[in-house]
DRENNUTOR-935574 format. One record per atom (N, C-alpha, C): atom name; residue number from 1; x, y negated, z. Coordinates in nm, 4 decimals, m for minus. Each point is the difference from the previous one (the first is absolute). Last residue first. Example, Ala and Ser with C-alpha at 12.3 -4.5 7.8 and 13.67 -1.06 7.14 Angstrom:
<atoms>
ATOM,N,2,1.2850,0.2250,0.7080
ATOM,CA,2,0.0820,m0.1190,0.0060
ATOM,C,2,m0.0770,m0.1090,0.0730
ATOM,N,1,0.0290,0.5720,m0.0070
ATOM,CA,1,m0.0890,m0.1190,0.0000
ATOM,C,1,0.0900,m0.1200,0.0000
</atoms>
This chain:
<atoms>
ATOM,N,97,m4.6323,1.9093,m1.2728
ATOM,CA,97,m0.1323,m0.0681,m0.0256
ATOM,C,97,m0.0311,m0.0669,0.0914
ATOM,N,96,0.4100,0.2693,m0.2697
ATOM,CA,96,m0.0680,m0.0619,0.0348
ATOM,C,96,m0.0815,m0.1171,0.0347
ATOM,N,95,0.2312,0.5405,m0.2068
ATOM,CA,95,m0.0549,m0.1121,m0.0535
ATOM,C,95,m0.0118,m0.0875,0.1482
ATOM,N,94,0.4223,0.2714,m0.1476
ATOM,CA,94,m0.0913,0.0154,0.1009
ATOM,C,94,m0.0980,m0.0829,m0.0471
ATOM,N,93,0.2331,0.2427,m0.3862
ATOM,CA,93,m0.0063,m0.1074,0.1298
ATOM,C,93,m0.1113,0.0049,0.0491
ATOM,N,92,0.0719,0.2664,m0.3740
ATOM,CA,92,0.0067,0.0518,0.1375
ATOM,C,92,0.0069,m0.0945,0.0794
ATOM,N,91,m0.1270,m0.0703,m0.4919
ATOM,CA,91,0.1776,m0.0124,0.0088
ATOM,C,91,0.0596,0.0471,0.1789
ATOM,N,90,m0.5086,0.0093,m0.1831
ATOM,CA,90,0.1411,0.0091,m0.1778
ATOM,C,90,0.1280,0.0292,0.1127
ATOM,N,89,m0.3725,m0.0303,0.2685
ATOM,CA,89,0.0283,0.1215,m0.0975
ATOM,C,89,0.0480,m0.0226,m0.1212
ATOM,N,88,0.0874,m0.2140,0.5389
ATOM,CA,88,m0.0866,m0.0011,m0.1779
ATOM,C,88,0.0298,0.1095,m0.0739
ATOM,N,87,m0.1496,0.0445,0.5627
ATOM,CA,87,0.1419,m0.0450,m0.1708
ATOM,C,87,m0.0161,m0.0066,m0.1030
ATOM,N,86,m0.3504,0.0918,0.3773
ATOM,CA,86,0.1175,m0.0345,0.0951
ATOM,C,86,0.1196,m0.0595,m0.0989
ATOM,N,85,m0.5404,0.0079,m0.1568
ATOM,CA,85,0.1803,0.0627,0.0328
ATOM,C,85,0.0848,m0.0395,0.0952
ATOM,N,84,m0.5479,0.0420,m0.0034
ATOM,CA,84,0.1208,m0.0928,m0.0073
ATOM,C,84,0.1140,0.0628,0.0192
ATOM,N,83,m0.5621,0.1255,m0.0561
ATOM,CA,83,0.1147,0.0476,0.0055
ATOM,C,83,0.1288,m0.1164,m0.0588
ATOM,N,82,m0.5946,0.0241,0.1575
ATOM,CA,82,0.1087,m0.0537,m0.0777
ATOM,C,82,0.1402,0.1106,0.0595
ATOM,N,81,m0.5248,0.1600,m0.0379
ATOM,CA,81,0.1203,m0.0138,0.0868
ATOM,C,81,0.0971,m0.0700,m0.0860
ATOM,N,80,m0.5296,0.2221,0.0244
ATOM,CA,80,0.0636,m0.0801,m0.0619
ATOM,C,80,0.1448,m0.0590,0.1094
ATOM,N,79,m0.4180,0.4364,m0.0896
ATOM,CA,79,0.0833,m0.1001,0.0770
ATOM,C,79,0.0800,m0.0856,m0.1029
ATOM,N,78,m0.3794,0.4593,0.0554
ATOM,CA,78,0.0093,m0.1351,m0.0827
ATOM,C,78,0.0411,m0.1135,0.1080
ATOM,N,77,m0.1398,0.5708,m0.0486
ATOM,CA,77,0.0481,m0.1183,0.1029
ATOM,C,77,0.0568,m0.1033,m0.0958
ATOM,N,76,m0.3416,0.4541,0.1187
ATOM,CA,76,0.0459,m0.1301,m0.1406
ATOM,C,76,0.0900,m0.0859,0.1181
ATOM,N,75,m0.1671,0.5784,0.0441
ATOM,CA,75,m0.0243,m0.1234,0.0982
ATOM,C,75,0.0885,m0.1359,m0.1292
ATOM,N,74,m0.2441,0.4884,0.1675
ATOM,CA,74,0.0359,m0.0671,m0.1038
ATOM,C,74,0.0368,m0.0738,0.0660
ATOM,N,73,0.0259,0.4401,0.2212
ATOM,CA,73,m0.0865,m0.1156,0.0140
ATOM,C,73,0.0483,m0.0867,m0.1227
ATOM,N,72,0.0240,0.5173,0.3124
ATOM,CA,72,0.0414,m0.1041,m0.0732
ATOM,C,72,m0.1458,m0.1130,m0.0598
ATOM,N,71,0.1077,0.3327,0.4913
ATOM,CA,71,m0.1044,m0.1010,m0.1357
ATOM,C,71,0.1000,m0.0435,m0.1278
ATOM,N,70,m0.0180,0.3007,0.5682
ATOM,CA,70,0.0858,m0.0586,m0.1503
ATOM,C,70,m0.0658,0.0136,m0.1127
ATOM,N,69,m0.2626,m0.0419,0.4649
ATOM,CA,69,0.0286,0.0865,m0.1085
ATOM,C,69,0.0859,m0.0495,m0.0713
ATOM,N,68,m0.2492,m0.2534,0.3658
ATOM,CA,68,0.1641,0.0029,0.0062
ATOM,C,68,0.0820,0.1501,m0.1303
ATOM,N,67,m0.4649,m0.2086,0.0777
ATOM,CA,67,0.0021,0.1315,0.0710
ATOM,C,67,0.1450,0.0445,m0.0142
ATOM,N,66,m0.1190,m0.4509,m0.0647
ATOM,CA,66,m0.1372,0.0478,0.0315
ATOM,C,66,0.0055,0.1251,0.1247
ATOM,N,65,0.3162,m0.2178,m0.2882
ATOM,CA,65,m0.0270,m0.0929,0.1041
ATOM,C,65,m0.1013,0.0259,0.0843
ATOM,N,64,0.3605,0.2513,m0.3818
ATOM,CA,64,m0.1339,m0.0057,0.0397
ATOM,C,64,m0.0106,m0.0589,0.1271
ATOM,N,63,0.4617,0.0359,m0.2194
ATOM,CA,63,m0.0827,0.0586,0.0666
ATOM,C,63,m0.1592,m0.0822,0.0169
ATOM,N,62,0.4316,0.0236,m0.4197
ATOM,CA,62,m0.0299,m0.0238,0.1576
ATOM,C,62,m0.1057,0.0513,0.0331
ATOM,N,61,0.2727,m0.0894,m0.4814
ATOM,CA,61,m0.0184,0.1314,0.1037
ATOM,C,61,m0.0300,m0.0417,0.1426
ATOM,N,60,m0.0724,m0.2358,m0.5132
ATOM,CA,60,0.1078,m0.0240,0.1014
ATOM,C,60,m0.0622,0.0943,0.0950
ATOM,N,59,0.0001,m0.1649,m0.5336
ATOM,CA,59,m0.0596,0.0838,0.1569
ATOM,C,59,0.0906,m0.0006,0.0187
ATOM,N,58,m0.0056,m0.3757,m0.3490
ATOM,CA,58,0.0313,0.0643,0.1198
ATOM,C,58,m0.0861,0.1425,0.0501
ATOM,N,57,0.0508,m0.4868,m0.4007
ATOM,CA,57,m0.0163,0.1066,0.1308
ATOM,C,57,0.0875,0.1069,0.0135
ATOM,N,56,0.0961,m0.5279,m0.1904
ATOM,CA,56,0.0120,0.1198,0.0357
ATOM,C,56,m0.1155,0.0002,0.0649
ATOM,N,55,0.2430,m0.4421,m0.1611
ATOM,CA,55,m0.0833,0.0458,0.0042
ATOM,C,55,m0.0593,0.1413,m0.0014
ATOM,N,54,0.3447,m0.4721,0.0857
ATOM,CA,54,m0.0170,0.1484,m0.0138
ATOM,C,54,m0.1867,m0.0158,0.0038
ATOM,N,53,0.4117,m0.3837,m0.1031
ATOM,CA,53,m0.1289,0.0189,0.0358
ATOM,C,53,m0.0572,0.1937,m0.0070
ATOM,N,52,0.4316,m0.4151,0.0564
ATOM,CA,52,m0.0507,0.1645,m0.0034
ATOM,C,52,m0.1155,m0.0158,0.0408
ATOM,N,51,0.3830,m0.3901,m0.1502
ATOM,CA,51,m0.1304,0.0534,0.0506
ATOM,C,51,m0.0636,0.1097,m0.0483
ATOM,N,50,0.5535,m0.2041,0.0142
ATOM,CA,50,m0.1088,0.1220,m0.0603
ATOM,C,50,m0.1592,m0.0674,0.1072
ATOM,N,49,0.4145,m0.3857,0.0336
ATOM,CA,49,m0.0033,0.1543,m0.0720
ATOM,C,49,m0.0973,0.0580,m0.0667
ATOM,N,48,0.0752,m0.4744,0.0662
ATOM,CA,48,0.0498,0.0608,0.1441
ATOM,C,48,0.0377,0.1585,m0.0255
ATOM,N,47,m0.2453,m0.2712,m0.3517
ATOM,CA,47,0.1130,m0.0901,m0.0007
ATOM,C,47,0.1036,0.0740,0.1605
ATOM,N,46,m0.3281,0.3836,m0.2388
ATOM,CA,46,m0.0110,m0.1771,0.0817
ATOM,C,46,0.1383,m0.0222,m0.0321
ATOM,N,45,m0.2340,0.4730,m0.2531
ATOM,CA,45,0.1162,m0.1390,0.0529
ATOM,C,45,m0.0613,m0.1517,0.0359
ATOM,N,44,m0.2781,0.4888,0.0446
ATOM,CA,44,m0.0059,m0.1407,m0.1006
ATOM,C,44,0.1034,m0.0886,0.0955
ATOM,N,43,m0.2316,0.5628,m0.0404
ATOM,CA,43,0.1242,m0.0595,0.0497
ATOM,C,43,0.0175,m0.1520,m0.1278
ATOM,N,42,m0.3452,0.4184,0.2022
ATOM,CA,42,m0.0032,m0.0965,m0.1090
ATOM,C,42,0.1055,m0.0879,0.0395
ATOM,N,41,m0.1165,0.5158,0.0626
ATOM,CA,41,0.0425,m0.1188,0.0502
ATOM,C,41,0.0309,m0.0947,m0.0762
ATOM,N,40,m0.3338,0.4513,0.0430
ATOM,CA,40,0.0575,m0.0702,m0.0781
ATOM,C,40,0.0478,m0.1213,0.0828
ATOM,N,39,m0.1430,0.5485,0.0610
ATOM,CA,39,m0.1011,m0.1435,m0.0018
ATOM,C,39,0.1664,m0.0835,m0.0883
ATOM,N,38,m0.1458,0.5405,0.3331
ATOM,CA,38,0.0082,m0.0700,m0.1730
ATOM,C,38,m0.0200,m0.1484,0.0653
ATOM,N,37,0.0803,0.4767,0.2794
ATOM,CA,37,m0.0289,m0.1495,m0.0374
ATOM,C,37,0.0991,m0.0575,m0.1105
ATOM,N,36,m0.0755,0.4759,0.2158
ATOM,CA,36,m0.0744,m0.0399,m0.0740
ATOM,C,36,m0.0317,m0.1568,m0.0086
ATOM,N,35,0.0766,0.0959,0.4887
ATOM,CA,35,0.0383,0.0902,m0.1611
ATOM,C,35,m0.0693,m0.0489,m0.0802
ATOM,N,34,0.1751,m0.0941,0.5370
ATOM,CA,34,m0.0960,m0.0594,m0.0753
ATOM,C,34,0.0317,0.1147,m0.1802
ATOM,N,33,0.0940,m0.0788,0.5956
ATOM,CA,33,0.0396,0.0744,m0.1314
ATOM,C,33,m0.1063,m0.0224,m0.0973
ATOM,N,32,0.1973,m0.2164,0.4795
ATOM,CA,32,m0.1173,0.0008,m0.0886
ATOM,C,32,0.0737,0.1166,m0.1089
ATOM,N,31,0.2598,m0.1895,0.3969
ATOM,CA,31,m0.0631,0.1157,0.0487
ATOM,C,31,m0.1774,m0.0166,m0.1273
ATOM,N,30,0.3848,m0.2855,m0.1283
ATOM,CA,30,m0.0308,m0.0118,0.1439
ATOM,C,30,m0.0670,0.0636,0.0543
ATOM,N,29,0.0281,0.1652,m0.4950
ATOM,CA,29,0.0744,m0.1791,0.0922
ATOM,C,29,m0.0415,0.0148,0.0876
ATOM,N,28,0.0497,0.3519,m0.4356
ATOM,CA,28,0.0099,0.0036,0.1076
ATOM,C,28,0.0293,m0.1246,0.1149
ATOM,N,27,m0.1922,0.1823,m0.5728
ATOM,CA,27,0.0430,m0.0336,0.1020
ATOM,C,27,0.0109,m0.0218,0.1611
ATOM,N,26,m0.0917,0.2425,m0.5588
ATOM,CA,26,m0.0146,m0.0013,0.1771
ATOM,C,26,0.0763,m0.1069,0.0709
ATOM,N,25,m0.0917,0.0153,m0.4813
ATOM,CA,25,m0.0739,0.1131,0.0005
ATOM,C,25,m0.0041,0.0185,0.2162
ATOM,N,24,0.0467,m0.4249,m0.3954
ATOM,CA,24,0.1166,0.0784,0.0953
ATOM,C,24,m0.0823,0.0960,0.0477
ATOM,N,23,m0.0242,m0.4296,m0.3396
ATOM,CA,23,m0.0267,0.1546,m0.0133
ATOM,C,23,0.0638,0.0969,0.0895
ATOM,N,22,m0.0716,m0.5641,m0.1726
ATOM,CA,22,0.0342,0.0995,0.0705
ATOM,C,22,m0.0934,0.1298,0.0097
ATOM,N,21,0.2068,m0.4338,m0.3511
ATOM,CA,21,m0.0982,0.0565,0.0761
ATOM,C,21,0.0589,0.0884,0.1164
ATOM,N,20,0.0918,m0.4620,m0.1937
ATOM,CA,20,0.0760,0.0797,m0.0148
ATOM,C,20,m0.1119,0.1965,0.0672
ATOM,N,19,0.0214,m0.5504,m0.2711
ATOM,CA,19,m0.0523,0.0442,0.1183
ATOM,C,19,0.0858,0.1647,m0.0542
ATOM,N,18,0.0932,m0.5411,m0.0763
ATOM,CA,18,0.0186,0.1016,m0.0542
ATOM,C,18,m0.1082,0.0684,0.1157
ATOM,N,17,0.0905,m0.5124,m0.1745
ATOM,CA,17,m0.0684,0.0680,0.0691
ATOM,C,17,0.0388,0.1465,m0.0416
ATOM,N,16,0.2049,m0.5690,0.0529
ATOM,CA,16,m0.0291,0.1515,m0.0780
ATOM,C,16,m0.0329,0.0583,0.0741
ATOM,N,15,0.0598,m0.4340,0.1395
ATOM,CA,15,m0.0975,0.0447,m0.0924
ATOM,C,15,m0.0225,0.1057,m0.0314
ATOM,N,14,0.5046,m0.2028,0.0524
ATOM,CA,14,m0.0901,m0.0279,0.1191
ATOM,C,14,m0.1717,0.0323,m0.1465
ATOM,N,13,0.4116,0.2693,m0.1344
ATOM,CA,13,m0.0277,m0.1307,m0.0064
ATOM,C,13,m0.1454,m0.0457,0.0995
ATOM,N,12,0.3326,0.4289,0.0493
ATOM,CA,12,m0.0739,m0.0550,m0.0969
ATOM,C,12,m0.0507,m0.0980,0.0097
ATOM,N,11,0.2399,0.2937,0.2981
ATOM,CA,11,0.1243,m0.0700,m0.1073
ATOM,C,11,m0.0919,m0.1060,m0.1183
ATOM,N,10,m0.2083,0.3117,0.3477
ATOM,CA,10,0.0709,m0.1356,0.0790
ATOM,C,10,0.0801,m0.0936,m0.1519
ATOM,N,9,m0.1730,0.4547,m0.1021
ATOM,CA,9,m0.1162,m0.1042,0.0258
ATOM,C,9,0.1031,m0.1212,0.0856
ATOM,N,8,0.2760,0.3211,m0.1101
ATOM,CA,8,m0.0607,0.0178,m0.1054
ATOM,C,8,m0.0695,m0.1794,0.0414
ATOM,N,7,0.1145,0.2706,0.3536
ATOM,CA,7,0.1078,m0.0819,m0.0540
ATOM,C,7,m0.0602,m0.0944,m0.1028
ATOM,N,6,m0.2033,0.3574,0.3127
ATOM,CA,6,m0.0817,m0.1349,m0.0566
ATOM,C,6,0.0968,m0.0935,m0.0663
ATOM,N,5,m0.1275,0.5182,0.1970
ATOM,CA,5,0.1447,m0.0633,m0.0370
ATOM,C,5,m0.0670,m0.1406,m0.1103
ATOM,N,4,m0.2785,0.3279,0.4091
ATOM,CA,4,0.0232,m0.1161,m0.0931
ATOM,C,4,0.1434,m0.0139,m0.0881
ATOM,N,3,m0.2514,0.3564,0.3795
ATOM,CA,3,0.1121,m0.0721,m0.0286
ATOM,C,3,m0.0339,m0.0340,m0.1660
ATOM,N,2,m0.3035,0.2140,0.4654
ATOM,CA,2,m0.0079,0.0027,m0.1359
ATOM,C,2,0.1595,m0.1300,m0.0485
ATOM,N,1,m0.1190,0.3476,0.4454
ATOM,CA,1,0.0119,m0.1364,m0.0442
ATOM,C,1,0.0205,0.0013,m0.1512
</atoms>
């Protein structure tokens, strides 16, 4: 799992845009293994919080559909995900909505 520390970006004025890249050489999720992924998260304060816009590849280690051979494989993945605090980030209160 890739981890964020997004204090910074929450604290900034609804609009702002930062992006933050990524560079992680292996990772391990739900029975996938993926390496060598690069890409960039584009992180833009809402009046609610962060909108995350990613953008990354990938190989990723699986099996051939054909002849079930272990394959690696490219692979792009491009998502978009709001994120809402549970607390404000000036002052920790609970936020709510």
């Amino acid at each position: 799992m890739l981890l964020f520390n997004v204090l910074r970006e929450l604290r900034q004025a609804i609009g702002a845009v930062s992006e933050l890249d990524i560079d992680e050489p292996r990772l391990e999720a739900e029975g996938l293994s993926l390496h060598d992924i690069t890409g960039v998260v584009r992180l833009v304060r809402s009046d609610r919080g962060l909108l995350a816009k990613v953008r990354a590849t990938a190989i990723i280690d699986t099996n051939c559909a054909r002849c079930l051979k272990d394959i690696q494989a490219p692979i792009e993945v491009r998502y978009t995900e709001e994120y809402v605090p549970l607390t404000d980030a000036n002052n920790g209160t609970p936020v709510t909505r």
